[in-house]
N, C-alpha and C positions, 0 to 999 in steps of 0.2 A: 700811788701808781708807779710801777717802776717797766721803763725803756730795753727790751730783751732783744731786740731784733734794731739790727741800724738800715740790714739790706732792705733797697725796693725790693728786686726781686731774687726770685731761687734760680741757684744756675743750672744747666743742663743736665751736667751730673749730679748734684742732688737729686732731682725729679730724679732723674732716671734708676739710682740707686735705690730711692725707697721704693720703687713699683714692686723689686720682688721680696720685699719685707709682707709687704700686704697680701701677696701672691701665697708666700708659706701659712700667711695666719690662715686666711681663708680656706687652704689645700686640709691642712688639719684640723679644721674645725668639725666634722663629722668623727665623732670618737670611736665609732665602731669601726670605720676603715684606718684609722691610724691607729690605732693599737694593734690592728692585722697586718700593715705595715710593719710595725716594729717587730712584731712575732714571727711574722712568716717569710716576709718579703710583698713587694710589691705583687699587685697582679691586673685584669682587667678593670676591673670595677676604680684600681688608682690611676690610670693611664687615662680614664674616661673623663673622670673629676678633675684632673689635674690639667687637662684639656680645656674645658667648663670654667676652672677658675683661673687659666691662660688670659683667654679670650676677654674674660670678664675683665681683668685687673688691666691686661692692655689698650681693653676700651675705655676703661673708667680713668686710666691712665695717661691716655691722648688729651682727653675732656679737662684733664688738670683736677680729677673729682676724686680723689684718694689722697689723704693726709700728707704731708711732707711733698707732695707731688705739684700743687697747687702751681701757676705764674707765680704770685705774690702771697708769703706770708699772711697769713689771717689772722696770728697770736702776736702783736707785736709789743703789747704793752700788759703786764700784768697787773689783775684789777681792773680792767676795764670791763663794765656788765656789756658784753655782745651776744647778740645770740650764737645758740652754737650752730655748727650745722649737719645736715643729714647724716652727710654721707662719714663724715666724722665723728657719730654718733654710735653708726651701723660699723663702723673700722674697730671704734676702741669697744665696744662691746662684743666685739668678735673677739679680740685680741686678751680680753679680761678672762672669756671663756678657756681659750686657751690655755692661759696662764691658772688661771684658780683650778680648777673643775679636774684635769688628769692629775695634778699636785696632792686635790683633797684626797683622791679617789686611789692614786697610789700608796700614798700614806698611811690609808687606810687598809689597803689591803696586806700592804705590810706588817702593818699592828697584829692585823686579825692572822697572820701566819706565824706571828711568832708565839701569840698566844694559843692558839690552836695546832700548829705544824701542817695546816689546809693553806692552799693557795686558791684565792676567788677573786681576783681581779677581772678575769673575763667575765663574770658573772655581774659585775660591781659595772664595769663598764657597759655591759647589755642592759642592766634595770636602774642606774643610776646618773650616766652620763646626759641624756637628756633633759633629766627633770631637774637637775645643779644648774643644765644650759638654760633651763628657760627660768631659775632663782634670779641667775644674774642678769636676764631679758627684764624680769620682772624690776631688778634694782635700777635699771635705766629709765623704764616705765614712769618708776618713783622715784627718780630724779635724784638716787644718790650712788649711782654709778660712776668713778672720776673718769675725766674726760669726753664723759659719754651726758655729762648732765646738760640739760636746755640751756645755761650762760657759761662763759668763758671766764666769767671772773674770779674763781679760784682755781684757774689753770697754773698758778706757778706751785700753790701744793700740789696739785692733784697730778701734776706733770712726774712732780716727785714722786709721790708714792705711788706712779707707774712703774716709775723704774725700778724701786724698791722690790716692785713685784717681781719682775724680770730679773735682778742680780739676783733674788734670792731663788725663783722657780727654776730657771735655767741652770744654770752650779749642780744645783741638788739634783736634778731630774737626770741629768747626764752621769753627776758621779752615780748615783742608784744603779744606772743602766750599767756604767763600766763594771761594778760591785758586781753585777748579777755574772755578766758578761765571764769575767777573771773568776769569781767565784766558782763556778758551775763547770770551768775549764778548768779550775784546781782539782776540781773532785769533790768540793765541799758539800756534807748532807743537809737535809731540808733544813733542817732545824739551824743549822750553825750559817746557812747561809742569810736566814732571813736573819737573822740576829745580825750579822754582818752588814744588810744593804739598811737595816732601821740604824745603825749606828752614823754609817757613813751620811743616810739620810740626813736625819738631826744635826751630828755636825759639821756638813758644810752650809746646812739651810740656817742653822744660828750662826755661821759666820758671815754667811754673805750677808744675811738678815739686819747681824748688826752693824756692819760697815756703812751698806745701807743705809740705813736709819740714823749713824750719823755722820751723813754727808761727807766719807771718804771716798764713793767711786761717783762717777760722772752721771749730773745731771740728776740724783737723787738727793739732794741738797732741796726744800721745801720751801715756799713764799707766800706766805698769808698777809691777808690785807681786809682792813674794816674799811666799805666804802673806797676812798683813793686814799687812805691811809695805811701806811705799811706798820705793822705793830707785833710782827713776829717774824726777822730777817730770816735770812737762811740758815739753816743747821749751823754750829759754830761747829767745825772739828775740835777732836780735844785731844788730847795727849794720851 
């Protein structure tokens, strides 16, 4: 069992900082309105939802019922078997769709443009974005979704390879965007561009990936424990 938390409780601004973490996962969690988002711009249908998931997050937020938001700390000791709880179930299983699900699905569509010189992302997102969302529904269901599983007691890995998720999906998803973005205003043709955003893709997703994985950015450092025995510290950095 190892001691992560000293404080009683969270201070003000903590709470208050993480409510719009939750606020964004949740606002993009509908894929067919965020990818219209990013294509077209905002319109009715985001002002409406974004409304919807205001309200929600600042009442679940008052409540102290949203991760990070909580009075006191609920992870305070890793290895410990706690139950998990709801609403921190229904957080990181949001947060996982998030992350995995537009990741697989761009990546994908990228491939398939540079083998073909066709673009079907929106296509990919209309018949595919759903059914990845409810894979990963299904992985919590079955209890091996991290964060999202029924006990807390291997929250000090699973915390980790949260993060891992996030240094590596975020990096890559943006530089993609920038790639397209510069690309398309350079003048670059179909073909030279999708080779271009697959490139950048790959290599900023194996960099961040592997820094990630071994515990040089924050908080992606992993702790695993047999019972209240710890028998696999955190990542050693290496050289």
């Amino acid at each position: 069992m190892k001691k992560v938390v000293e404080r009683e409780r969270n201070k003000t601004y903590y709470r208050v900082l993480h409510v719009p973490i939750w606020l964004w996962v949740f606002f993009i969690l509908p894929g067919n309105l965020t990818y219209d988002l990013y294509l077209h711009g905002p319109d009715t249908r985001h002002a409406i939802w974004l409304a919807i998931v205001f309200v929600v997050c600042a009442w679940r937020g008052l409540l102290g019922r949203l991760p990070g938001v909580e009075p006191r700390p609920y992870v305070t000791h890793y290895g410990v078997d706690q139950p998990n709880l709801p609403y921190r179930v229904v957080c990181y299983t949001a947060a996982w769709i998030d992350l995995l699900v537009p990741f697989v699905l761009n990546l994908a569509g990228i491939v398939y443009a540079n083998i073909t010189g066709s673009y079907i992302l929106a296509d990919l997102y209309r018949w595919l974005y759903y059914p990845l969302a409810l894979a990963v529904v299904a992985g919590t269901l079955l209890d091996v979704t991290p964060r999202a599983k029924r006990s807390t007691a291997n929250e000090g890995a699973e915390k980790g390879w949260f993060y891992v998720a996030i240094y590596t999906v975020v990096p890559t998803q943006v530089a993609s965007w920038v790639a397209w973005r510069l690309g398309g205003a350079m003048g670059l043709e179909k073909t030279a561009l999708a080779g271009l955003r697959l490139l950048v893709f790959l290599v900023v997703g194996a960099w961040f990936f592997y820094l990630s994985l071994k515990g040089r950015l924050p908080r992606a450092q992993r702790y695993r424990f047999d019972g209240a025995t710890e028998h696999d510290a955190a990542v050693q950095q290496s050289d």
